[in-house]
N, C-alpha and C positions, 0 to 999 in steps of 0.2 A: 504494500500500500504506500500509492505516495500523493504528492499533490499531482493537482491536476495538470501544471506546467512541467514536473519531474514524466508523466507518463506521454503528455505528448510529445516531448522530445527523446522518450524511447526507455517505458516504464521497464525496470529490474536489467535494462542492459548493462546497469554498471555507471550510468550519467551520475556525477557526483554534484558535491558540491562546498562551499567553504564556510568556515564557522569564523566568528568574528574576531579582531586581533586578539580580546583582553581575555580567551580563552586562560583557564590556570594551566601547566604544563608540566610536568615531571620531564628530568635530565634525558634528552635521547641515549636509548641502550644500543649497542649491536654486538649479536654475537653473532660467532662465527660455525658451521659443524664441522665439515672437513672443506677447507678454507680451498674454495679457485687459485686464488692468487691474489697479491696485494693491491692492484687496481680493481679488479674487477669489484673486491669487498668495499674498497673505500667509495668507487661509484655509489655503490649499493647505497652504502650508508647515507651519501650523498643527497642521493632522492629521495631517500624514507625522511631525511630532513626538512627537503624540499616541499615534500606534501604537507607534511605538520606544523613547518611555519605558515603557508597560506591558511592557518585555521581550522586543520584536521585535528582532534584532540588524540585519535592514536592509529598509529599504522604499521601491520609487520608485510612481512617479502622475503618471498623464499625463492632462489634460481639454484637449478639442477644444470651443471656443467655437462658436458658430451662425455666424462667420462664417470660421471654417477659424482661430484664432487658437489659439496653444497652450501651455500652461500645464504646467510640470514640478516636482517638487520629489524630493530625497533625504532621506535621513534614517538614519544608522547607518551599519553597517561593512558591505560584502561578504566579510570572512574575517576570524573573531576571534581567528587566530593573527598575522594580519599589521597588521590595522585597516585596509586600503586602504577607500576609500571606496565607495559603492552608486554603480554608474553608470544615468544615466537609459536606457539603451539597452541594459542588457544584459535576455539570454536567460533565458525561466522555461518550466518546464514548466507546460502548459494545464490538464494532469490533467481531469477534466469536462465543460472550459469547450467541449472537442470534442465534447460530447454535441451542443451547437448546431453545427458541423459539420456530423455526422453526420443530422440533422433537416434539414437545410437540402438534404443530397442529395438524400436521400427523397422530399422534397417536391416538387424537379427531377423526380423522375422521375415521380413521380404528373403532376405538371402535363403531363408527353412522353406521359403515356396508355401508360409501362411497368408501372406497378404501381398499385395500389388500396391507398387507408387500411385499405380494409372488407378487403381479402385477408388470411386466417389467415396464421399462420405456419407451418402445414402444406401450405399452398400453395406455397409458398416450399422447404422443407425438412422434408418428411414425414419423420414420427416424432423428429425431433431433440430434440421439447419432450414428452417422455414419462413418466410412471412418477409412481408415489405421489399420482397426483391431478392431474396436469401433465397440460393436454391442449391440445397445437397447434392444435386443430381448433378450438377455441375461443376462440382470444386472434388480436385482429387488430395489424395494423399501427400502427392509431392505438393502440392502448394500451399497446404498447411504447412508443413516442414519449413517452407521457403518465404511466408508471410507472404505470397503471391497470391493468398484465395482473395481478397477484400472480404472478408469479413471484417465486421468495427471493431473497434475493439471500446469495450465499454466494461471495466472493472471498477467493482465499490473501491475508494481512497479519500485520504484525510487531508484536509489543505490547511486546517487550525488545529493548535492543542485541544480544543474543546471536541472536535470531530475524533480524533485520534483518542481520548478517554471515552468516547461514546461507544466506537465502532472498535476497536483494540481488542477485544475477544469475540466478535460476531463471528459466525462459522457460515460460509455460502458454499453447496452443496454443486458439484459440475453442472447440473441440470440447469439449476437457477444462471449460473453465469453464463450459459449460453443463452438462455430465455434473454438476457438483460443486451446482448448484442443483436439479437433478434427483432428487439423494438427499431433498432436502428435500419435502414437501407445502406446495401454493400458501398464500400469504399470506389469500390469500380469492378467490372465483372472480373471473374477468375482468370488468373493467368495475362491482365492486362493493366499492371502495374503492385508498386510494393508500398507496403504499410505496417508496419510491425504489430502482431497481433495476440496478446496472452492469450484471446480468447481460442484463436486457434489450437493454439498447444491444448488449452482444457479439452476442444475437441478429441485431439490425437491419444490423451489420457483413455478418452473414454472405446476409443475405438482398442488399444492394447488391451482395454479389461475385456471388451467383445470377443475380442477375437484369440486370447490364453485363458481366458475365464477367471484370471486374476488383475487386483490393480497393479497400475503402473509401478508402484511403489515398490511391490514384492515381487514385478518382474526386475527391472533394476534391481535390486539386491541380490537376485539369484544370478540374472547375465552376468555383471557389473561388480558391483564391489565387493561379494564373496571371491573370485575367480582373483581379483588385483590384490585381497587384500585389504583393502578400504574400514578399516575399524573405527575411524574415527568419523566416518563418512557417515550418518544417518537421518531416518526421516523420522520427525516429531510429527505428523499429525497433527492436530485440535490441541496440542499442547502449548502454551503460549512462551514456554521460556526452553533454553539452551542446555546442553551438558559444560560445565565447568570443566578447565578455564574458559573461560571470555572477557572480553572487553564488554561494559557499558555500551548500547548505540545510540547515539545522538541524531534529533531532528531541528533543524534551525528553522525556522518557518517565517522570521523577519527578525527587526530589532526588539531584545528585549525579551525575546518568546523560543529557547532552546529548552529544548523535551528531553528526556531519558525517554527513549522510544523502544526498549528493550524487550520488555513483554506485551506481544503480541502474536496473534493466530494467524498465520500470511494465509490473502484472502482467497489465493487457490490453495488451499493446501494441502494438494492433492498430486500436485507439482512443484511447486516450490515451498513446501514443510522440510528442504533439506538442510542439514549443520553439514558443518566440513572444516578442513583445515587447508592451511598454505601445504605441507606433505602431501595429502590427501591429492587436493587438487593437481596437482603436478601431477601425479603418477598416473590421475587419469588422463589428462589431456596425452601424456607422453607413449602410454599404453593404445591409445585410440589412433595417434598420426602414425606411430609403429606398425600399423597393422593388428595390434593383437585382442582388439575386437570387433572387428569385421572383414571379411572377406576383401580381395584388394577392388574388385566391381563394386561391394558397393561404398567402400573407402574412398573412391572413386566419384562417384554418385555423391559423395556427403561435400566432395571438395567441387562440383559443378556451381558456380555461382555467377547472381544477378547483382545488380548495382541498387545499393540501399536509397532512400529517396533522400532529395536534396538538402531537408533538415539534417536526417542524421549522417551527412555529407559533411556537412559543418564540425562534427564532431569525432567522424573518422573519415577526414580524408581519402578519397581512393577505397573506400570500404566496398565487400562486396559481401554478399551471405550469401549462404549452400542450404545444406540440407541441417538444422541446427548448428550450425558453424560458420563463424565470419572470419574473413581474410579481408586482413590488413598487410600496407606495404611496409616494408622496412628504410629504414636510414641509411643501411648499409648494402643496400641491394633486395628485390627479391622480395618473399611475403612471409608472415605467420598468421599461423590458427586460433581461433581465440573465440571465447563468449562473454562478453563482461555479466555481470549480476548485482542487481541494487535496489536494498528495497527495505523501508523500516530503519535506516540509521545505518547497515552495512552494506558498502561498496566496497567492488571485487572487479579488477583486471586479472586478465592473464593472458599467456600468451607461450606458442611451441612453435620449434621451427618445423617445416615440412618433412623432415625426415625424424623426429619425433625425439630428438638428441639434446636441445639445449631447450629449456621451459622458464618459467616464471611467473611468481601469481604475488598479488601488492592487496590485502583486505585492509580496510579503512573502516574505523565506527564510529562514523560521522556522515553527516547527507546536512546541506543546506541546499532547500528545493525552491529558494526566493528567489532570483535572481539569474537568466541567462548567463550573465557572466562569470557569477561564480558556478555556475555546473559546466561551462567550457573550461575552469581555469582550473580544474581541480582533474577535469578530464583530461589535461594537455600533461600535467605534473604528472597524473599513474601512466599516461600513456608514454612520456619520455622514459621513465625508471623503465617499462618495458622494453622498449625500445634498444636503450643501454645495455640490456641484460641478456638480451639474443644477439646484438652486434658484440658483446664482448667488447663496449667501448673501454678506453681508459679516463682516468677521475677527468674533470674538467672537460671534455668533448661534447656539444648539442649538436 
């Protein structure tokens, strides 16, 4: 849940935002695991700076070198009533970043000969995508995946503290949240332009429980994070709070008005009830560009992409989306893989190079949803440490 300025400029992809100067601050930490080398850590540490002085109260980042070596840094406070410090290990919510998830089942299943890209979603769940222009019959698989169906996207979110203490444990059931995009007329017919759409994804939720008999949730766990390992990786449900450690997450909503936005029920959360870690995160993205969860067709198929629309152009240059997965270009040549996710006070980059070798993921637990400039300026800061951290730049180089 965000404001309504954070969702139309691209609700849980990770669009951030900045907290005000007179933030309190605890000393930036950084430690090291088993240490890159002396530039690439001092970068690190660099930009985790970076971020927390424009106003992020805490940030950690975690980069996996080519050859398994790994590279941490902190930077600010996890609670700015107490100042303790941001732990390299504590728990964020994924918010989006589960859209690649959710793509990566999908794809499972198409590759097992259960389901087809090209299969509508009235194949799947007749008449569900109905009314004012909405037609099931029309929109397939892949274009959910690709935010190419136009469907609206229309999710409950809080744009005041007052909204956010009302609505912070309401529970909206997939059904309803497509009813709620239904009232709307499509964006533009299928397959004839791009719009980022959760409510899509709730679709594809629902079609994985159709067509395994189970939810998304417990096929992810079974494909997915038993298979890698993923321990720290899990879905809360209706539960409104975190496994410990974590950081505090902050909502800035204007002057004068910063939330503890910590406990809350994410409003699919059905798809985005996931915690995870900077580890965590890594080894999926690196496990996925690898190959070693889908066949190399449809690994193939996930890296096939369109040109995202001209707003969120502003915010990733050169951006393209696939099948749950965006490609962005690099500094130093060439593209990586990535999903941002943000939503409820944590924002989450990352990013893998195409041969699944060098990664990086920057969680933030802070969101200021006021302001275009502060959600560009806070996108530009994770999206450099990214940046930095697949090119292997050294300290000093933009």
């Amino acid at each position: 849940m965000t404001s309504t300025l954070r969702r139309r400029l691209a609700l849980a992809l990770g669009v951030a935002t900045l907290l005000a100067a007179d933030v309190a601050t605890a000393a930036a930490a950084t430690a090291v695991g088993r240490s890159a080398g002396p530039s690439s850590v001092e970068q690190l540490r660099q930009d985790t700076e970076a971020i927390h002085a424009l106003g992020v109260s805490g940030v950690q980042a975690r980069v996996i070198a080519p050859d398994g070596r790994q590279s941490v840094a902190t930077s600010g406070t996890a609670d700015l009533n107490t100042g303790r410090p941001v732990r390299s290990d504590g728990s964020f919510r994924m918010a989006s970043t589960s859209k690649t998830l959710v793509a990566t089942v999908v794809l499972q299943l198409e590759a097992e000969g259960r389901l087809s890209l090209d299969d509508t979603v009235d194949h799947w769940l007749p008449g569900v995508v109905r009314g004012n222009g909405n037609d099931g019959s029309r929109i397939t698989i892949r274009q959910l995946l690709q935010h190419t169906s136009g469907i609206h996207d229309d999710l409950p979110g809080y744009t005041t503290p007052e909204e956010y203490y009302q609505q912070r444990y309401d529970v909206h059931e997939p059904e309803q949240l497509v009813a709620r995009a239904m009232a709307h007329a499509p964006d533009f017919p299928p397959g004839e332009g791009w719009a980022y759409s959760n409510t899509g994804y709730v679709v594809l939720g629902m079609i994985i429980q159709k067509s395994t008999g189970q939810p998304a949730h417990r096929e992810i766990e079974d494909r997915i994070l038993r298979p890698l390992g993923l321990d720290r990786t899990r879905w809360t449900g209706t539960s409104p709070t975190l496994p410990r450690p974590h950081a505090r997450a902050y909502q800035f909503f204007g002057p004068g008005s910063r939330v503890d936005v910590t406990d809350q029920i994410p409003v699919d959360y059905e798809n985005l009830a996931w915690v995870t870690t900077t580890r965590d995160e890594n080894r999926f993205f690196r496990a996925l560009l690898a190959g070693r969860l889908l066949p190399a067709r449809q690994l193939a198929e996930m890296k096939q992409t369109v040109p995202v629309s001209a707003e969120l152009q502003q915010m990733w240059p050169g951006g393209r989306y696939g099948l749950g997965l965006v490609e962005r270009p690099l500094r130093c040549g060439g593209t990586y893989w990535s999903h941002e996710g943000g939503d409820g006070g944590y924002i989450t980059l990352n990013g893998v190079t195409d041969d699944g070798r060098r990664s990086a993921v920057v969680s933030m637990s802070e969101a200021r949803g006021d302001t275009p400039e502060h959600i560009l300026a806070q996108e530009n800061a994770a999206s450099a440490l990214i940046d930095h951290a697949l090119c292997g730049a050294d300290p000093g180089t933009s």
